[in-house]
RODO-2510 file (C-alpha; in nm, 4 decimals, decimal comma):
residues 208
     n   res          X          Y          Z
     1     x    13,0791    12,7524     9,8742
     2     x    12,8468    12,9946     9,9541
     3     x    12,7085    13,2534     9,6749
     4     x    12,4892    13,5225     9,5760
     5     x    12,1600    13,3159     9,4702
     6     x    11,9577    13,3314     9,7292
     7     x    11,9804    13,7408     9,7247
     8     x    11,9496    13,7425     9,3773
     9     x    11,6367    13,5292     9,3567
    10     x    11,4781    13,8110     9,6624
    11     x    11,6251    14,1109     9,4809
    12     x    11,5983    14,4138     9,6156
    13     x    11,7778    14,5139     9,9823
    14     x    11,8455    14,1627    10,1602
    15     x    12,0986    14,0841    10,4488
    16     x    12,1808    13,7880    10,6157
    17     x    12,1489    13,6996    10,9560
    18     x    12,3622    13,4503    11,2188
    19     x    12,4834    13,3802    11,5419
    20     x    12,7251    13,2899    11,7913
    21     x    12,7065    13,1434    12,1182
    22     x    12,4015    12,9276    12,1665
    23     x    12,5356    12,6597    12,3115
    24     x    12,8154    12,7798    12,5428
    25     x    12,7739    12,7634    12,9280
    26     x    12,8819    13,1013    12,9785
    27     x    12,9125    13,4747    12,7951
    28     x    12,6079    13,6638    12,6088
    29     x    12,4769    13,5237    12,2521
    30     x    12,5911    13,7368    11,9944
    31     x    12,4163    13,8142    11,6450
    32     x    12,5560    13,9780    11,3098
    33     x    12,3563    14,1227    11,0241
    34     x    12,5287    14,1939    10,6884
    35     x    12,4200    14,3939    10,4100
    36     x    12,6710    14,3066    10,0736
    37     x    12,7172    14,4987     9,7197
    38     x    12,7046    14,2940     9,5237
    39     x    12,8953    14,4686     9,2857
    40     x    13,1629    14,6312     9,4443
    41     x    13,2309    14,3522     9,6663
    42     x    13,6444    14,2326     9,6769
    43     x    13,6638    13,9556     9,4548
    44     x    13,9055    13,8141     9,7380
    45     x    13,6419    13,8517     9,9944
    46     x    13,3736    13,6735     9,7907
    47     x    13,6389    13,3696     9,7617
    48     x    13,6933    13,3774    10,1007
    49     x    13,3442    13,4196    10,2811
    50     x    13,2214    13,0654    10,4252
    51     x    13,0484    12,9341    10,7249
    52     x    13,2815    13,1218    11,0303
    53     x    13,3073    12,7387    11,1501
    54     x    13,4990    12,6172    10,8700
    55     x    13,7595    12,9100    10,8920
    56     x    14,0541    12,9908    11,1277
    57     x    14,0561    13,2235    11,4044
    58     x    14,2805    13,4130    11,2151
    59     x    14,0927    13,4073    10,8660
    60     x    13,8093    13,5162    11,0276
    61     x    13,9661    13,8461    11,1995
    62     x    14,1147    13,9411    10,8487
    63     x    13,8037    13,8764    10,6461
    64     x    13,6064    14,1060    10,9719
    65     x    13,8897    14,3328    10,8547
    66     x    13,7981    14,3801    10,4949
    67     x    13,4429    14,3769    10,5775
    68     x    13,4549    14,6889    10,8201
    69     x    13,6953    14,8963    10,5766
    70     x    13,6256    14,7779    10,1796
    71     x    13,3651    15,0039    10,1640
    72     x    13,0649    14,7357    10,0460
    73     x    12,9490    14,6020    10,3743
    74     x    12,7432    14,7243    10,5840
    75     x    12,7243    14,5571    10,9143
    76     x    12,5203    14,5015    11,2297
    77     x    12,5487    14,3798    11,5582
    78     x    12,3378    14,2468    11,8482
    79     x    12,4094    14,0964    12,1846
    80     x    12,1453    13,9383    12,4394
    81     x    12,3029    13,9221    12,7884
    82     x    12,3213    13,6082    13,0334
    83     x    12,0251    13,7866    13,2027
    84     x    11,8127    13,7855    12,8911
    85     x    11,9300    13,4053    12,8149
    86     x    11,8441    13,3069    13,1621
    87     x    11,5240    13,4562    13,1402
    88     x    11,4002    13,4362    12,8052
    89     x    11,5333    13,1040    12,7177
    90     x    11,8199    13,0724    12,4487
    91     x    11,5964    13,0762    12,1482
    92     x    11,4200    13,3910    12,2550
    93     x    11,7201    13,5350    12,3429
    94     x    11,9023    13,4482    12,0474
    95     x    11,6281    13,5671    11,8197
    96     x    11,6415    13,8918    11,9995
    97     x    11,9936    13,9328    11,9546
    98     x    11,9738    13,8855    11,5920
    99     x    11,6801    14,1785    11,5761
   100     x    11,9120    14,4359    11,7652
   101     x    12,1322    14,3172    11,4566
   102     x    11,9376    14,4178    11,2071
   103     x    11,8493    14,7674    11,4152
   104     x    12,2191    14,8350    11,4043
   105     x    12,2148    14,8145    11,0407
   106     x    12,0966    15,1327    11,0086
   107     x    11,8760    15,0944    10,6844
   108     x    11,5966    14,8686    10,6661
   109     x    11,6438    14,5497    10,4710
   110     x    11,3553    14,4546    10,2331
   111     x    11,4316    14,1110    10,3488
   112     x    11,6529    13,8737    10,6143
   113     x    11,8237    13,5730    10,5479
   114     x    11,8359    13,4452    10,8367
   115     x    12,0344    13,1207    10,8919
   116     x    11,8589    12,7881    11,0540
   117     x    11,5024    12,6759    11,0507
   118     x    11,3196    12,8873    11,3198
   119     x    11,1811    13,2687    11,2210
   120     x    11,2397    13,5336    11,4841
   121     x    10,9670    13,7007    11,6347
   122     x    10,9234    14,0714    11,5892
   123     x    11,1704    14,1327    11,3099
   124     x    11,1023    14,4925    11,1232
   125     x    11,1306    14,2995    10,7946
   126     x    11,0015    14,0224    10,6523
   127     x    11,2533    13,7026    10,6847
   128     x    11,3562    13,3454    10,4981
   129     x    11,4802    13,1215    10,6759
   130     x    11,7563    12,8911    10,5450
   131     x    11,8979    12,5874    10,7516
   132     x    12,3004    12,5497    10,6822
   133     x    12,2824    12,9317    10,5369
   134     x    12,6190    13,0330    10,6555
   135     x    12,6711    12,7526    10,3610
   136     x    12,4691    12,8943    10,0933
   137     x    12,4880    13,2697    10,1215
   138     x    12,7527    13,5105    10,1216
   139     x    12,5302    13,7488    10,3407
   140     x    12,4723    13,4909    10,6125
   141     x    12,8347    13,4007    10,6212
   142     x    12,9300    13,7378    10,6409
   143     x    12,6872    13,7671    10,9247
   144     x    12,8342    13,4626    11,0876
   145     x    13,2204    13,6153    11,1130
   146     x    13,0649    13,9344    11,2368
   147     x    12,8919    13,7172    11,5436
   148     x    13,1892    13,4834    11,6014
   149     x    13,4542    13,7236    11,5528
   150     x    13,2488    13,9570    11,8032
   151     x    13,2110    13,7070    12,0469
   152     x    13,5602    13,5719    12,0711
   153     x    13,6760    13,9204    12,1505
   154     x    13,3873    13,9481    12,4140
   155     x    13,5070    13,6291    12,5986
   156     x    13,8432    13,7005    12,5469
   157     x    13,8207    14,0015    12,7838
   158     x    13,6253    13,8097    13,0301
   159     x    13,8726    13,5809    13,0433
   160     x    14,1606    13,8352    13,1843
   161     x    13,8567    13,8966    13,4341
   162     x    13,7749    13,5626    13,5588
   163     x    14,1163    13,3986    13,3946
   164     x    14,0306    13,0223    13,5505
   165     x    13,7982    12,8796    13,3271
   166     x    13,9994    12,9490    12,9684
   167     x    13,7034    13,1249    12,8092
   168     x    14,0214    13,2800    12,5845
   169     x    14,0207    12,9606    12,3918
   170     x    13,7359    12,7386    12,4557
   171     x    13,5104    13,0273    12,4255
   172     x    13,2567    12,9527    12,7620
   173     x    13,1708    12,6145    12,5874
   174     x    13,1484    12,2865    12,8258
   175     x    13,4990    12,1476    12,7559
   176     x    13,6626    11,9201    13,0373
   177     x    13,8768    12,2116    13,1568
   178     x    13,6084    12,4161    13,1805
   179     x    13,4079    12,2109    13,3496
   180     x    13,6620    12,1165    13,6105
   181     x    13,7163    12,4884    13,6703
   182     x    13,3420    12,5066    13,7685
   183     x    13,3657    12,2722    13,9847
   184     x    13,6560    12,4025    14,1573
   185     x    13,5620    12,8032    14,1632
   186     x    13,2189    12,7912    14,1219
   187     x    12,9438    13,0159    13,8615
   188     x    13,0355    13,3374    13,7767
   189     x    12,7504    13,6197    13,7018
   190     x    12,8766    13,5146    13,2922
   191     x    12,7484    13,1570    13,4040
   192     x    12,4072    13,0588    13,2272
   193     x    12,2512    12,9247    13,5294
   194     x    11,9624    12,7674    13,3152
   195     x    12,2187    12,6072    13,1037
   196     x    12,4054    12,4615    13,4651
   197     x    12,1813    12,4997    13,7505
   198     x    12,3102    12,1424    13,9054
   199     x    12,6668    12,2075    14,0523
   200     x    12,6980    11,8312    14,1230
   201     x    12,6427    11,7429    13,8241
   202     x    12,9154    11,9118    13,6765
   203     x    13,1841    11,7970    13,9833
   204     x    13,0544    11,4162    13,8456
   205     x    13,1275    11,5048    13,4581
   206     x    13,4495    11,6828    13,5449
   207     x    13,5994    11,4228    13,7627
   208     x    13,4807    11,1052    13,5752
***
């Protein structure tokens, strides 16, 4: 279970630093940034906190809860667009998503935990990176809820917009349905054309 060590070991003002949505065909990337207190921080929420991928959708929208209203979180959020993804490449995009993140904050952290094994470029703080972090610190799995959490919602309202694809519950990842629906209706402008640019290829995979 994730802990307190790594922030310890830093001292001083550290968040951690996630994402969600790197690997979907469709919807923005989404970043979170948490600050923790350490010691004022819900003893329940400290046993709770892991990697947002080992939790249920509902655990994750009541530990969001308790972060946004217990008083010893502070939290940040960043979103890079289709555009930007399409443009900038995912990486870029997700590394700028996680330094709007940080912005939101509102303070600035005297270091970022930032989870995986590639540094973002242009951060206003110095940052660590730790692969698996979402595993190891409570910051960086705090920051991981915020993103997934965040996303989910975000998807979940495109979904009553484009409501044939099922990004309500797969989330604009490449499942079977999804694909089929692509093949059936097309891209939408939440498609990441860099990630699909070969409709044939997804009428092949779909119908195989």
């Amino acid at each position: 279970m994730p802990d307190f060590s790594l922030e310890c070991a830093a001292g001083g003002v550290v968040c951690g630093v996630d994402e969600a949505g790197r690997g979907p065909l469709a919807g923005p990337v989404v970043a979170g940034a948490a600050i923790l207190d350490r010691a004022s921080l819900p003893s329940d929420l400290i046993a709770g906190l892991d990697d947002s991928k080992k939790l249920s959708a509902t655990r994750r929208e009541a530990l969001l809860a308790i972060l946004e209203t217990c008083g010893a979180a502070r939290l940040g959020i960043g979103v890079a667009s289709v555009k930007e993804i399409d443009s900038l490449n995912i990486l870029r995009a997700t590394h700028v998503a996680m330094a709007r993140a940080v912005a939101a904050l509102g303070v600035l952290p005297d270091l970022a935990l930032v989870d995986g094994n590639q540094a973002p470029r242009a951060f206003a703080c110095p940052v660590q990176c730790v692969v698996k972090g979402d595993g190891l610190s409570l910051s960086i799995a705090a920051a991981s809820i915020v993103a997934k959490v965040t996303r989910d919602r975000m998807m979940v309202d495109l979904d009553a917009e484009y409501p044939s694809y099922g990004w309500a519950h797969n989330a604009g990842y490449g499942t079977r349905e999804h694909r089929i629906a692509i093949a059936r209706h097309g891209f939408t402008p939440h498609h990441r054309r860099s990630f699909a640019v070969n409709l044939d290829l997804f009428v092949a995979v779909a119908t195989s």
